[in-house]
C-alpha positions in Angstrom: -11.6 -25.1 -54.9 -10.8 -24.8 -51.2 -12.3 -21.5 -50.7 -15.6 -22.9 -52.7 -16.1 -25.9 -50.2 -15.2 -23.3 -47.0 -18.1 -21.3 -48.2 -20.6 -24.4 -48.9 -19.6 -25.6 -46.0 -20.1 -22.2 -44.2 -23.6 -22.0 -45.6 -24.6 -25.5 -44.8 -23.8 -24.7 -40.9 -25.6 -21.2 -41.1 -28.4 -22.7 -42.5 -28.4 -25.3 -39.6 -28.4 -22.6 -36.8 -31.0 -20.4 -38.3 -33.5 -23.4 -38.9 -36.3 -23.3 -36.4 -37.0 -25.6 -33.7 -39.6 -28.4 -34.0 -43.2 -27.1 -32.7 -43.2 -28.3 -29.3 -46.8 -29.7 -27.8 -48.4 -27.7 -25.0 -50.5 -29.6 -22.5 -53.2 -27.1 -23.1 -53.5 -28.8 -27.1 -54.8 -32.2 -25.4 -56.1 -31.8 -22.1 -58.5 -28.4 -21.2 -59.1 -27.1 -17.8 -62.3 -25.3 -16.6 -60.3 -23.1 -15.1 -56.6 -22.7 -14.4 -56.6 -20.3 -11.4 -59.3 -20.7 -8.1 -59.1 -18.1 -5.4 -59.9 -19.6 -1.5 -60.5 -16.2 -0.4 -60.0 -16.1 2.8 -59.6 -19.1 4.9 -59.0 -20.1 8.9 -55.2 -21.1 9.3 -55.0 -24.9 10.2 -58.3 -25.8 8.2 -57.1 -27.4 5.3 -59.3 -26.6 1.6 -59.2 -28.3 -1.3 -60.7 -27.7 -5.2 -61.1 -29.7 -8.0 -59.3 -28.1 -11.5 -62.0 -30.0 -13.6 -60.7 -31.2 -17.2 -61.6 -32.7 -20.7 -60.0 -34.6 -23.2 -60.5 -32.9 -26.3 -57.0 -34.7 -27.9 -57.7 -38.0 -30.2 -56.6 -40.7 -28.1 -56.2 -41.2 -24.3 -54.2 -39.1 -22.2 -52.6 -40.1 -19.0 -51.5 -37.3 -16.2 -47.9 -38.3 -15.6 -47.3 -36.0 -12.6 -48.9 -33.2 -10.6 -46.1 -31.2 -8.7 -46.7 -28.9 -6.1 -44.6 -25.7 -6.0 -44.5 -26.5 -2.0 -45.3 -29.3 0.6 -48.2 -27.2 2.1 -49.6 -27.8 -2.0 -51.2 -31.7 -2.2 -52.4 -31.9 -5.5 -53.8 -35.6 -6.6 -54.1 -36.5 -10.0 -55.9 -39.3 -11.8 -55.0 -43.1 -12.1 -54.8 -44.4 -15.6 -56.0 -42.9 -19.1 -58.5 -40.7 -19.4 -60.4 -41.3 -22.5 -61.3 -39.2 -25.8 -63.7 -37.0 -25.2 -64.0 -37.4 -21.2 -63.8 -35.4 -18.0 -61.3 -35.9 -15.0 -60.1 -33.4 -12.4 -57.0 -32.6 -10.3 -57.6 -31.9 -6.7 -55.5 -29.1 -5.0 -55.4 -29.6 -1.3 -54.0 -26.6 0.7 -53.2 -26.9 4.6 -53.5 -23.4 5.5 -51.0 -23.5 8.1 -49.2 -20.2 7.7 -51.1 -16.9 8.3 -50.9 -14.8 5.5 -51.6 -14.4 1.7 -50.6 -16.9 -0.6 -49.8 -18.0 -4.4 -49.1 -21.3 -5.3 -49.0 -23.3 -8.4 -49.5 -27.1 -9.3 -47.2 -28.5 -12.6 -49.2 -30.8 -14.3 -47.5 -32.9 -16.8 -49.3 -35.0 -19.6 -47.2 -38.1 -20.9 -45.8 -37.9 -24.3 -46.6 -33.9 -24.1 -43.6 -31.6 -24.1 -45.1 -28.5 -22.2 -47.4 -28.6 -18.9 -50.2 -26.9 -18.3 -49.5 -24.6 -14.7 -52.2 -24.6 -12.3 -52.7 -21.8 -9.6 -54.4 -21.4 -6.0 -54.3 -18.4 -4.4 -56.4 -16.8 -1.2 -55.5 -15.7 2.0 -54.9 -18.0 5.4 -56.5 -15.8 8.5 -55.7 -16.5 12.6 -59.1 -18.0 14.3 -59.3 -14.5 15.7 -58.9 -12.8 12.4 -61.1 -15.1 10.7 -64.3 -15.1 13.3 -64.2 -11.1 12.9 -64.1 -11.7 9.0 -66.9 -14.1 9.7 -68.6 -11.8 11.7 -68.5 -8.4 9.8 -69.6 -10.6 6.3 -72.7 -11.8 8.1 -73.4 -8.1 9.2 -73.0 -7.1 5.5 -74.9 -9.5 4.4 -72.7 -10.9 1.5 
């Protein structure tokens, strides 16, 4: 008898291991982005840029952006007051100060309330010296591009 409720017992703890997770819900299944990923190009250090990630609704009920989170403080993203409706368009706006010379890669976290995953938003470009960037503006207008 003992060695019949070790193995039901056994069984009943396997089975609890092996069962799968609940589906967790992804940002991307109530809000969709335009776009998830704009490239500045290439940009004069200490001018600050900024773009709008443009959005929609496409859940069933309203949706409110909980938090935008920069992946650094040279990253200002700002997000949307209150609930966006069913059905309508918003946008985040990701502000970059440009104040290191060099290539760069950030992301914004935005996180939907009542959503378990966020959606991961991405800048990327290049910040040039004034120097750099006049003879980058100069050479384009040569090109013509």
């Amino acid at each position: 008898m003992k060695k019949l409720f070790l193995f039901a017992s056994a069984i009943a703890l396997s089975a609890g291991v092996f069962a799968q997770p609940a589906q967790q819900q992804k940002a991307e299944d109530v809000v969709k982005f335009k776009e998830l990923t704009y490239d500045f190009g290439k940009i004069k250090q200490g001018t600050p840029v900024s773009h709008d990630f443009a959005f929609t609704n496409i859940s069933n009920k309203p949706v409110i952006i909980e938090s935008a989170t920069p992946g650094c403080g040279c990253t200002t993203p700002v997000k949307p007051e209150g609930a966006i409706q069913q059905g309508k368009d918003d946008k985040i706006t990701a502000g970059f100060n440009a104040a290191a010379q060099g290539p760069f890669n950030k992301n914004i976290t935005i996180k939907v309330a009542g959503v378990d995953l966020p959606v991961v938003l991405h800048i990327t470009g290049e910040v040039l010296t004034a120097e750099a960037y006049a003879k980058y503006e100069a050479a384009k207008g040569k090109s013509g591009k």
